[in-house]
C-alpha positions as CSV (number, residue, x, y, z in Angstrom):
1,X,-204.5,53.2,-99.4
2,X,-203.6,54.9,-96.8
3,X,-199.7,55.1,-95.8
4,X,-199.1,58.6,-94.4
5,X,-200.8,60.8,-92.4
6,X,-200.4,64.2,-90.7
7,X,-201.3,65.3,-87.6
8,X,-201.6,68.9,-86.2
9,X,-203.6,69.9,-83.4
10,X,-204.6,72.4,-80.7
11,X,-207.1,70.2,-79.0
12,X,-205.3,66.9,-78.1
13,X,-208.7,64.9,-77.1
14,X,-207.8,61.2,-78.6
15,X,-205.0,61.4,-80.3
16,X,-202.4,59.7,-78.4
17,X,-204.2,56.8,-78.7
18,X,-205.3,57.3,-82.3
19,X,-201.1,57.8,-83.2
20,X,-200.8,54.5,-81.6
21,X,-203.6,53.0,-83.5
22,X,-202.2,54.4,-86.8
23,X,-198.6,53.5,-85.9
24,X,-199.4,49.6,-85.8
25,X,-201.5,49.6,-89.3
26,X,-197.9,51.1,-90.4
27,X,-199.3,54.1,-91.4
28,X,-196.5,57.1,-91.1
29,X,-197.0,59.9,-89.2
30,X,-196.1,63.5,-89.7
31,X,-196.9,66.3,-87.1
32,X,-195.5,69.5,-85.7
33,X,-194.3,71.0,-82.4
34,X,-196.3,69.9,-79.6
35,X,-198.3,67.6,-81.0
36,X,-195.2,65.7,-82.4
37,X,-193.4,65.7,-78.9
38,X,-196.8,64.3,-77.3
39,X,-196.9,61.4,-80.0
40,X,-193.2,61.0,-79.5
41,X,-193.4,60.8,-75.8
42,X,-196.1,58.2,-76.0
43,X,-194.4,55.9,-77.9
44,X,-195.2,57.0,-81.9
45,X,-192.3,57.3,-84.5
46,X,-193.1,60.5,-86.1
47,X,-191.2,63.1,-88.5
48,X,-191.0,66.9,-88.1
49,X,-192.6,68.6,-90.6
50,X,-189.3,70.4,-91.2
51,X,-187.7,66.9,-91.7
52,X,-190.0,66.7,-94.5
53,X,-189.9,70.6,-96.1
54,X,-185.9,70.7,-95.4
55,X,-186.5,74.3,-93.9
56,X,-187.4,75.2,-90.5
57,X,-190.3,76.6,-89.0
58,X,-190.0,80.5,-88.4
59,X,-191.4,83.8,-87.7
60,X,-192.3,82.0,-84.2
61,X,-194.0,79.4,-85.9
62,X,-196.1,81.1,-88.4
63,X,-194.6,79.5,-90.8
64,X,-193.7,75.6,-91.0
65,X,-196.5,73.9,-93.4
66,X,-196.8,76.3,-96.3
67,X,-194.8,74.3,-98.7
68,X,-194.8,72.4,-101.5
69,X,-193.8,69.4,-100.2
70,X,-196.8,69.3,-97.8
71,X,-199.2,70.4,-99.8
72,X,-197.9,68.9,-103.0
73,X,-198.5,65.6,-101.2
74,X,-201.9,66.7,-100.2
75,X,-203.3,68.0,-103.8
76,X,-201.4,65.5,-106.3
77,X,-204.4,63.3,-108.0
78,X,-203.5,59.8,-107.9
79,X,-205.2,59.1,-110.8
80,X,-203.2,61.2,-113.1
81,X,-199.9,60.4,-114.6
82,X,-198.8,63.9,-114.6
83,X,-199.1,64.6,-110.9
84,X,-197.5,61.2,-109.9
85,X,-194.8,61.9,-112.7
86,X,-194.4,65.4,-111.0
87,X,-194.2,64.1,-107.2
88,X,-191.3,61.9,-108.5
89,X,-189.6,64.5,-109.9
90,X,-189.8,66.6,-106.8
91,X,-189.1,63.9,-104.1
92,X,-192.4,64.7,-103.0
93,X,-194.2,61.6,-101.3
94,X,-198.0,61.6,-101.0
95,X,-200.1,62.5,-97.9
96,X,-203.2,60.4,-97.1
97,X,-204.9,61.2,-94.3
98,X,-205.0,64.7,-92.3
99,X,-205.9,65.1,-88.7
100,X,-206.2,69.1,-87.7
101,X,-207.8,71.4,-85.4
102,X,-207.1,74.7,-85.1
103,X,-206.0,77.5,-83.1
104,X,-208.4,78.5,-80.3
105,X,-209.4,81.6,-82.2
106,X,-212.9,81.4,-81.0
107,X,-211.9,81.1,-77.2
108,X,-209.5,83.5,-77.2
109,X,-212.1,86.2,-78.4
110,X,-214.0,85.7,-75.6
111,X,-211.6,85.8,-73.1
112,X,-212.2,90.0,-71.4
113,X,-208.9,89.9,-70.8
114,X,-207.2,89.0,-74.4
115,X,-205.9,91.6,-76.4
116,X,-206.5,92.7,-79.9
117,X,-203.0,91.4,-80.7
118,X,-203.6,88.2,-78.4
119,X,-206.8,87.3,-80.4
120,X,-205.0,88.6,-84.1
121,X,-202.8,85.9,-83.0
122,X,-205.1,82.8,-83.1
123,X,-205.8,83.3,-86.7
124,X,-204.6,79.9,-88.2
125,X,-202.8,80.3,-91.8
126,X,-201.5,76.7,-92.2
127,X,-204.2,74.7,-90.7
128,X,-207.2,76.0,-92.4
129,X,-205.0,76.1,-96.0
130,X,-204.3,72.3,-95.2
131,X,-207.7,71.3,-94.8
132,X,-208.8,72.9,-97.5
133,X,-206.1,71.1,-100.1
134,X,-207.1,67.9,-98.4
135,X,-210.8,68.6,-98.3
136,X,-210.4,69.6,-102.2
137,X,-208.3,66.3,-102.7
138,X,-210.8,64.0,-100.9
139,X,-210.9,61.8,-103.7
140,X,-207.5,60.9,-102.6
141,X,-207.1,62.3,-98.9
142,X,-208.9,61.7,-96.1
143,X,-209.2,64.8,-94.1
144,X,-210.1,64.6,-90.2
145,X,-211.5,67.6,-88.2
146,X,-213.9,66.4,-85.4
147,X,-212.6,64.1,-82.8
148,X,-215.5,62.3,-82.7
149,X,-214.8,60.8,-86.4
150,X,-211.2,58.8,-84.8
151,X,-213.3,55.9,-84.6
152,X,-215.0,55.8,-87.7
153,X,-212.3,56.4,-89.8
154,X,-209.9,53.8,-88.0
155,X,-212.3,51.1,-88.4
156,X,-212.4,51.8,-92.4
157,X,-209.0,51.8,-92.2
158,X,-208.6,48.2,-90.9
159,X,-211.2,46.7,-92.4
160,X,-209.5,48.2,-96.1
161,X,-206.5,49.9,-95.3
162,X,-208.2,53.1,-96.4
163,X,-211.3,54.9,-95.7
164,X,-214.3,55.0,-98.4
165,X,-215.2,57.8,-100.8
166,X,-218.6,58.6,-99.4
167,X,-216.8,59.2,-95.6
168,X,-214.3,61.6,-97.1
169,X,-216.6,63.3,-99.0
170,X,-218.5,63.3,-95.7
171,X,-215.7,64.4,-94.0
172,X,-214.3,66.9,-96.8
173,X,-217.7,69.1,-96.4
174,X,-217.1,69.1,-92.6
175,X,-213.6,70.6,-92.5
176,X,-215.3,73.3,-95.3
177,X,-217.9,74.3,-92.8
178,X,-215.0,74.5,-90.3
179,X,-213.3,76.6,-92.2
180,X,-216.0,78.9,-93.5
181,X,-217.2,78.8,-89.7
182,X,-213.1,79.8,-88.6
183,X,-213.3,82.5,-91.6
184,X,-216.5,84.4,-90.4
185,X,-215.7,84.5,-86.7
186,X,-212.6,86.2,-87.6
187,X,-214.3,89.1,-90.3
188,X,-217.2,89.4,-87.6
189,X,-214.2,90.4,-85.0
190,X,-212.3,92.3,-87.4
191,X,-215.4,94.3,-88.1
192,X,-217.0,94.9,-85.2
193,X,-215.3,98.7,-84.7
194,X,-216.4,99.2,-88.7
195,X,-219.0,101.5,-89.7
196,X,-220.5,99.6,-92.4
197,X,-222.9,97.2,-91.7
198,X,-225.0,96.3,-95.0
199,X,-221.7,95.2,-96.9
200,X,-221.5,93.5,-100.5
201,X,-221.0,90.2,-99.1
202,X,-222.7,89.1,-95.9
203,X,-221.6,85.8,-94.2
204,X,-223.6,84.7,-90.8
205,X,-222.3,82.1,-88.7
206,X,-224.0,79.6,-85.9
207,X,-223.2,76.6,-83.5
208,X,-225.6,74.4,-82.7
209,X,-227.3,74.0,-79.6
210,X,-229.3,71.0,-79.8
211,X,-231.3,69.3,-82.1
212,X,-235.4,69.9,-81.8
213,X,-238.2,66.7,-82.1
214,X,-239.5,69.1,-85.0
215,X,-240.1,72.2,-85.8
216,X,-243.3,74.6,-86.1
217,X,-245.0,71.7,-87.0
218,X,-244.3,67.9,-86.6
219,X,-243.3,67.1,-90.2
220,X,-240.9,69.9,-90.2
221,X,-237.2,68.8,-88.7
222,X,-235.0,71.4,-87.3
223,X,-232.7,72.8,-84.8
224,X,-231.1,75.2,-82.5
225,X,-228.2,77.6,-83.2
226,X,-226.5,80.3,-81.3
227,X,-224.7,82.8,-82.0
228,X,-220.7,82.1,-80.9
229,X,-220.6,85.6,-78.7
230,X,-224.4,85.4,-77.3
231,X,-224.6,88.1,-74.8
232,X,-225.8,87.1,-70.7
233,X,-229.6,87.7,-70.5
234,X,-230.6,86.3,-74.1
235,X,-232.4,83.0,-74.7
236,X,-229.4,80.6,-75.7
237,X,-227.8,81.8,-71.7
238,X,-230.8,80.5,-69.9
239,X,-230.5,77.3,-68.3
240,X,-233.1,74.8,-68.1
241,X,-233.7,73.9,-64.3
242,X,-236.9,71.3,-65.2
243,X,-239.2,70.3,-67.9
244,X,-239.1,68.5,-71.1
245,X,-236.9,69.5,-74.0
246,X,-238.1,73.0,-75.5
247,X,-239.6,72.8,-78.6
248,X,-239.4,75.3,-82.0
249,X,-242.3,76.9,-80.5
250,X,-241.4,77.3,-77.2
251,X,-237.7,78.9,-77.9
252,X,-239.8,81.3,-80.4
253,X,-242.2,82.4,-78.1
254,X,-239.2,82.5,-75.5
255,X,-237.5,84.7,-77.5
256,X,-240.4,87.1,-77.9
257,X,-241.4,86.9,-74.4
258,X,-237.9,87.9,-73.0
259,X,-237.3,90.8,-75.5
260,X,-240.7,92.2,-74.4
261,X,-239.7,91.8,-70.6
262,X,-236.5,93.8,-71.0
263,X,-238.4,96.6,-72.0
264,X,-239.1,97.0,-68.1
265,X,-237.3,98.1,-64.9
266,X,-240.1,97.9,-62.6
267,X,-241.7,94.3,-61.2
268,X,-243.5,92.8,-64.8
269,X,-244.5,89.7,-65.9
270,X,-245.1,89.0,-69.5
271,X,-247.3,86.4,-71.2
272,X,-246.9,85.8,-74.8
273,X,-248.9,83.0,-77.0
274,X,-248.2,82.8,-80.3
275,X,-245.2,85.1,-80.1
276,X,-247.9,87.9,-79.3
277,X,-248.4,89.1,-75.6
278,X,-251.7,88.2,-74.1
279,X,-250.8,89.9,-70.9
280,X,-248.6,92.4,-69.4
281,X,-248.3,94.2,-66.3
282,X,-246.0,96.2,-63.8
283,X,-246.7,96.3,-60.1
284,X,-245.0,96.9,-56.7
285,X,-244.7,93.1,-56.3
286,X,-243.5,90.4,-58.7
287,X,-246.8,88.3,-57.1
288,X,-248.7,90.9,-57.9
289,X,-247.6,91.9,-61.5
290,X,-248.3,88.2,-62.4
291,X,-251.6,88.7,-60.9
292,X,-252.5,91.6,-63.0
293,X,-250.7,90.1,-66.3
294,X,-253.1,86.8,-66.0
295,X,-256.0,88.8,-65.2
296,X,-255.2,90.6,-68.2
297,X,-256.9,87.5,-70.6
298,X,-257.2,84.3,-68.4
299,X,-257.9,82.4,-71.4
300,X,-255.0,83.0,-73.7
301,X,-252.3,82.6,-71.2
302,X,-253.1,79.1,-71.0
303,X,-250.4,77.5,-72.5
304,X,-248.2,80.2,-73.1
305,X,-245.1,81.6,-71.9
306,X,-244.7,83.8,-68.7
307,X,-241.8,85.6,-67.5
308,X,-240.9,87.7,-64.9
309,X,-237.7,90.2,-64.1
310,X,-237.8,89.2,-60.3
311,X,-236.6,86.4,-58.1
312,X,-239.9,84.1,-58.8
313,X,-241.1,83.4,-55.0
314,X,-243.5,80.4,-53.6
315,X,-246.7,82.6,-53.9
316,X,-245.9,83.6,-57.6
317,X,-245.3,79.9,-58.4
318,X,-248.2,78.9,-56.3
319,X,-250.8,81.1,-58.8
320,X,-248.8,80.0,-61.8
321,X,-249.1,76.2,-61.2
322,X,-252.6,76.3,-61.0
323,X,-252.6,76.4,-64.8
324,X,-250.8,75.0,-67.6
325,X,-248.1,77.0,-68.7
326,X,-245.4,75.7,-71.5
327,X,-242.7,77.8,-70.1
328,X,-241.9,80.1,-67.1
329,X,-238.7,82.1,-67.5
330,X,-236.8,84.3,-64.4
331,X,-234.0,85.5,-63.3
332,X,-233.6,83.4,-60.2
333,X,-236.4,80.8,-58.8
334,X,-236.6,80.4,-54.4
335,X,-236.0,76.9,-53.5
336,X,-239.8,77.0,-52.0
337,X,-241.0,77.9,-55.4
338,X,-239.1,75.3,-57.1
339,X,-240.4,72.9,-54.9
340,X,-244.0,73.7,-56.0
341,X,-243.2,73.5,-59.5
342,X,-241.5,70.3,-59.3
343,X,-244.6,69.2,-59.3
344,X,-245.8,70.2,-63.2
345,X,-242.4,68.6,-63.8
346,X,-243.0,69.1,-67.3
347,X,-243.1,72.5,-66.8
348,X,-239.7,74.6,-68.6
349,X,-238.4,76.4,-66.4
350,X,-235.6,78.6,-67.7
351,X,-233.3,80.6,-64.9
352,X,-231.5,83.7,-66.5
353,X,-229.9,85.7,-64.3
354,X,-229.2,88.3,-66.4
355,X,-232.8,88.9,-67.4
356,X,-232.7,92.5,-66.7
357,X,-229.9,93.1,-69.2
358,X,-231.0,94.9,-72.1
359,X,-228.8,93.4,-75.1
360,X,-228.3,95.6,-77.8
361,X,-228.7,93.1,-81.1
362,X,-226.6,93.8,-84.1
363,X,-229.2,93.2,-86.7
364,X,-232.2,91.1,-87.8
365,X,-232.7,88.8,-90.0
366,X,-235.8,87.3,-92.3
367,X,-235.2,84.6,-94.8
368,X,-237.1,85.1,-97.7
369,X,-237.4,82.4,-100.5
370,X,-234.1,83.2,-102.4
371,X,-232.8,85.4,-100.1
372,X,-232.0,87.1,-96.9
373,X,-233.5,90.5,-95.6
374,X,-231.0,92.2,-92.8
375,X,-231.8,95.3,-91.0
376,X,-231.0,96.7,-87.6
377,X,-233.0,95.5,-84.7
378,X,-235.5,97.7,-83.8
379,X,-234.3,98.9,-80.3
380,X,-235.5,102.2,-80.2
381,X,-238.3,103.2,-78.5
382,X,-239.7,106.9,-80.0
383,X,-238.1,110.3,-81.5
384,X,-240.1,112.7,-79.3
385,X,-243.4,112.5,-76.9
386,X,-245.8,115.1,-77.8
387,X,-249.5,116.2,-77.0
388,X,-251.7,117.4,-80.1
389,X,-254.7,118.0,-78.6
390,X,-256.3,120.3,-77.2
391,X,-256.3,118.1,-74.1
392,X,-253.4,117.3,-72.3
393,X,-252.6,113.6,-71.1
394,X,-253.2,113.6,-67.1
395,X,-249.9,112.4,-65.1
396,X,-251.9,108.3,-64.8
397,X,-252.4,108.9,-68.6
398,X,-248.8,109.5,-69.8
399,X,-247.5,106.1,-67.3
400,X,-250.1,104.1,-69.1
401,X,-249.1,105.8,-72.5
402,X,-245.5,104.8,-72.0
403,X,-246.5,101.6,-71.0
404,X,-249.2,100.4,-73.3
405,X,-246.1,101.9,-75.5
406,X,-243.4,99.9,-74.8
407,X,-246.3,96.6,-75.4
408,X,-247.4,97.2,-79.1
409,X,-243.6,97.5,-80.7
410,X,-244.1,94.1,-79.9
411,X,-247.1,93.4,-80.5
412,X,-247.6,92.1,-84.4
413,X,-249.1,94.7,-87.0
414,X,-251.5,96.0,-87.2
415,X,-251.3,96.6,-83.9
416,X,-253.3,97.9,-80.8
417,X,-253.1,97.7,-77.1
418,X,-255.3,98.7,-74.5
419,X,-254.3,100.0,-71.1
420,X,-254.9,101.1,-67.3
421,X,-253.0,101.0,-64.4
422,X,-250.4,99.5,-65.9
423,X,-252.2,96.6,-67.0
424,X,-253.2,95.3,-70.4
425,X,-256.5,95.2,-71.0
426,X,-257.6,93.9,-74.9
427,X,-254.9,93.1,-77.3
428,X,-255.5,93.5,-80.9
429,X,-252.8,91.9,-83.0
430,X,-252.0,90.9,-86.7
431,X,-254.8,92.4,-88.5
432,X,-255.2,93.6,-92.4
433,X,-257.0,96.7,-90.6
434,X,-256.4,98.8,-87.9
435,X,-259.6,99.6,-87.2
436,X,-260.3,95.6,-87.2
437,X,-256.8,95.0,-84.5
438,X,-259.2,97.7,-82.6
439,X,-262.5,96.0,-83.1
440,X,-260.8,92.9,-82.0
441,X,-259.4,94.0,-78.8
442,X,-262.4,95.4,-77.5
443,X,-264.3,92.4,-78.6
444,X,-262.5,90.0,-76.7
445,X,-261.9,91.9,-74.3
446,X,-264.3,91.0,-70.9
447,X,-262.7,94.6,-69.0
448,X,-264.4,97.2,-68.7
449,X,-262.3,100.2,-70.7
450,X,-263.5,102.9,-69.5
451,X,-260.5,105.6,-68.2
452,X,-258.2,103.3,-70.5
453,X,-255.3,104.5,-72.6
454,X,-254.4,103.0,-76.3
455,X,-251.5,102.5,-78.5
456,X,-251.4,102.2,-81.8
457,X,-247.8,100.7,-83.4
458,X,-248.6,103.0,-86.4
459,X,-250.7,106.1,-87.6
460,X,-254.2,105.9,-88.2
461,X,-255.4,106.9,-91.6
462,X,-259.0,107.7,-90.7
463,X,-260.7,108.8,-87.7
464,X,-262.6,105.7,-87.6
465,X,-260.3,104.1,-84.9
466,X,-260.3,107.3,-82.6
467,X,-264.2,107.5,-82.9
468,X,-264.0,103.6,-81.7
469,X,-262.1,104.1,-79.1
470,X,-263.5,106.7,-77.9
471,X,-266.9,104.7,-77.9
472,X,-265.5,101.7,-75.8
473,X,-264.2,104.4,-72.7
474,X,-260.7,104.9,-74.3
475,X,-259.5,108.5,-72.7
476,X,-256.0,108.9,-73.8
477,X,-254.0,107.3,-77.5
478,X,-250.7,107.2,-78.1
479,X,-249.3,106.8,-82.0
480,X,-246.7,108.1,-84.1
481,X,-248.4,110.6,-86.1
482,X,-247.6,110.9,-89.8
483,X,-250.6,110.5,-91.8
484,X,-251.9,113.2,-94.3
485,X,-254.9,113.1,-92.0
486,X,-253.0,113.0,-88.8
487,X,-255.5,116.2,-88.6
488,X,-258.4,114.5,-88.8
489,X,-258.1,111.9,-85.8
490,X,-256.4,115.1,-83.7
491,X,-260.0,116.8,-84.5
492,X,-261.8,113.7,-83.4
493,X,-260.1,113.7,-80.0
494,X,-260.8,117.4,-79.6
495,X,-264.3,116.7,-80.2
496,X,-264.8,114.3,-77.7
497,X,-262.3,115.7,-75.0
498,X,-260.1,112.8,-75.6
499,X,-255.9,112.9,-75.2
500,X,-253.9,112.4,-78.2
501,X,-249.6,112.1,-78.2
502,X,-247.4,111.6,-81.0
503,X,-243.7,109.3,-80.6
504,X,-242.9,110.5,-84.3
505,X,-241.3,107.0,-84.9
506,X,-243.7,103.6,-85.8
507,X,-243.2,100.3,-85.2
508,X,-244.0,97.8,-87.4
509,X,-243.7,94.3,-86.2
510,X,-244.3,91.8,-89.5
């Protein structure tokens, strides 16, 4: 049964009226400081907690819970003689339900202006050791975290006078994910100025952002999570101006669509399918990049994701309503241009207005069965830019080069894009082969390549792919060199008067 309770909490949502309710099923309340005066002001008897320990609180409030008189009454198991026999012995009375929140750690360490000391100062010692001896206790104690729960658990408790074991298990796992939550914001802050990033333990934590209809398929459930601190101009910022609810697919592609994008300064649209980019391309004009980037493959971009790093204006939205498209992302949309898309109104469309904000991200992650593989997130771009042919790259060749760059790091391996005028051309992703991601590109490719440039995310261990290229019009290649036989396709170019320029840094994309 449940005959005392104690409350302690930052966010006061609810509980004034849930002291009341507690106060007439003659349960007695405990609480501290502020939240004691509110409940007293209201109308609730309640006891300090100092009433109870006999000492005050000090060190400006540090401490006023860590004692065994609270948390004696919190861990003691009902169900054994000895505890009961010791609590007697103590003058130690039992403690059955626990409502806390904690300090505002989280918003205080994103306020600019807070100090170290400021935020060092929300670090709760006596809330989070109380849930966790009522949490461990929940056989006994029912411990209460989320405000949303005050209903449930004061219906149990006048139905029985207590609540039952599978809601305080229930509720015991939710204050432990609170905690562990609480926990890893503060060793994340701690260690942000910390060299070491791969240490022994690793501990990730996430909030959710909504809940998806399923995930890469329709049998799979899942959801949305974002990081606490997610930086302006990443996905979980945008907002959603139209459309139905994103899907797993369409925040994945999202994802890799706006990464891609913030590779570029100038006027670009991207559009990705599949997480891969079908079509890419820079231009005076954000009408006119879009132009170029679905001229790019007119077939794949059908229900993909497009994005642009300009104001999206009537005439862009005009050419992009024409076809189905899952998702349009940009920085800003004109009213004229919403108006036109209002009506695909199933269209997403997400507005970030930090698009061109290139966020530096502190490491990837790839679940494997069993485990976790962390690395840092490949934000470089190359190590050096040089020719190795006999041929120099003309002034067009080295824009397209750094362009047609910039594309396959995020493009999937084996990896090859085609380019001219800053436009791509054939795509070849995801293949066993490189000389197959080449063959492919060129296959399904309706451009004419001749005068084109090509990257390659990684070093070609044959000449097989230059000779191809060469075949289909290619006149420039850019790679990172690093084969035994790097000598060989150099030769090749050479041979045919073709360009060849080394980054000395790959980029595998798996």
């Amino acid at each position: 049964m449940i005959k005392r309770a104690l409350i302690s909490i930052s966010d006061k949502k609810g509980i004034k009226e849930l002291g009341q309710k507690l106060h007439q099923q003659g349960i007695e309340i405990i609480s501290t400081g502020g939240t004691a005066k509110m409940l007293a002001d209201n109308g609730v008897p309640v006891s300090e907690v100092s009433e109870i320990t006999g000492f005050p609180e000090c060190l400006d409030g540090r401490v006023k819970t860590l004692h065994p008189a609270i948390h004696g009454g919190l861990l003691a198991r009902r169900s054994l003689p000895e505890h009961m026999k010791t609590l007697k012995e103590e003058a130690i009375d039992t403690i059955d339900l626990v409502i806390i929140n904690l300090y505002p750690f989280k918003e205080t360490m994103l306020k600019k202006e807070a100090s170290f000391q400021d935020v060092v100062e929300q670090i709760d010692i006596g809330g989070p050791a109380m849930l966790r001896s009522a949490a461990k206790n929940h056989e006994d104690v029912t411990v209460v975290v989320d405000p949303e729960d005050y209903g449930t658990v004061l219906e149990e408790i006048k139905a029985t006078g207590n609540t039952n074991l599978t809601t305080r298990k229930k509720l015991a796992a939710k204050a432990f994910q609170l905690t562990s939550h609480y926990d890893t914001l503060i060793a994340s802050y701690l260690s942000k100025e910390q060299e070491e990033k791969f240490t022994n333990t690793k501990t990730l934590t996430f909030e959710k952002v909504q809940d998806l209809r399923y995930g890469e398929n329709p049998h799979q459930q899942a959801a949305f999570y974002r990081e606490v601190d997610a930086a302006k101009g990443t996905l979980p910022a945008a907002k959603q101006l139209q459309g139905k609810e994103l899907s797993f697919n369409n925040i994945n592609d999202a994802a890799e669509t706006l990464s891609l994008l913030q590779e570029f300064e100038a006027p670009t649209a991207v559009a990705v399918k599949h997480t891969n980019p079908c079509g890419v391309a820079s231009a005076d004009t954000i009408e006119e990049a879009y132009r170029k980037a679905f001229q790019s493959d007119p077939l794949s971009i059908f229900g993909g994701i497009v994005a642009v790093n300009r104001s999206l204006t009537e005439e862009a939205a005009v050419k992009m309503a024409e076809i189905f498209l899952e998702v349009i992302i940009a920085p800003s949309f004109t009213e004229k241009a919403l108006e036109v898309l209002a009506k695909k109104p199933n269209v997403r469309l997400l507005e970030i207005p930090e698009i061109d904000q290139v966020q530096m991200q502190a490491m990837d992650l790839k679940r494997v069965s069993g485990g976790l593989l962390l690395q840092e997130a490949d934000e470089a771009l190359l190590n050096t830019l040089e020719a190795k042919t006999e041929r120099q790259p003309t002034e067009e060749e080295k824009r397209d080069l750094a362009f047609a760059w910039k594309i396959v790091k995020h493009v999937k391996s084996n990896a090859i894009v085609i380019v001219k005028d800053q436009q791509t051309l054939a795509v070849g992703p995801g293949q066993t082969s490189r000389i197959w991601a080449l063959q492919n590109a060129i296959q399904n490719t309706s451009h004419n390549l001749e005068g084109a440039v090509m990257a390659s995310d990684a070093f070609f261990p044959f000449p097989d792919c230059v000779e191809e290229a060469h075949a289909a019009g290619v006149t420039a290649i850019i790679q990172p060199g690093g084969s035994n036989k790097d000598q060989d396709s150099i030769d090749a170019c050479n041979k045919t008067g073709m360009a060849m320029t080394f980054t000395g840094m790959r980029h595998f994309k798996h």
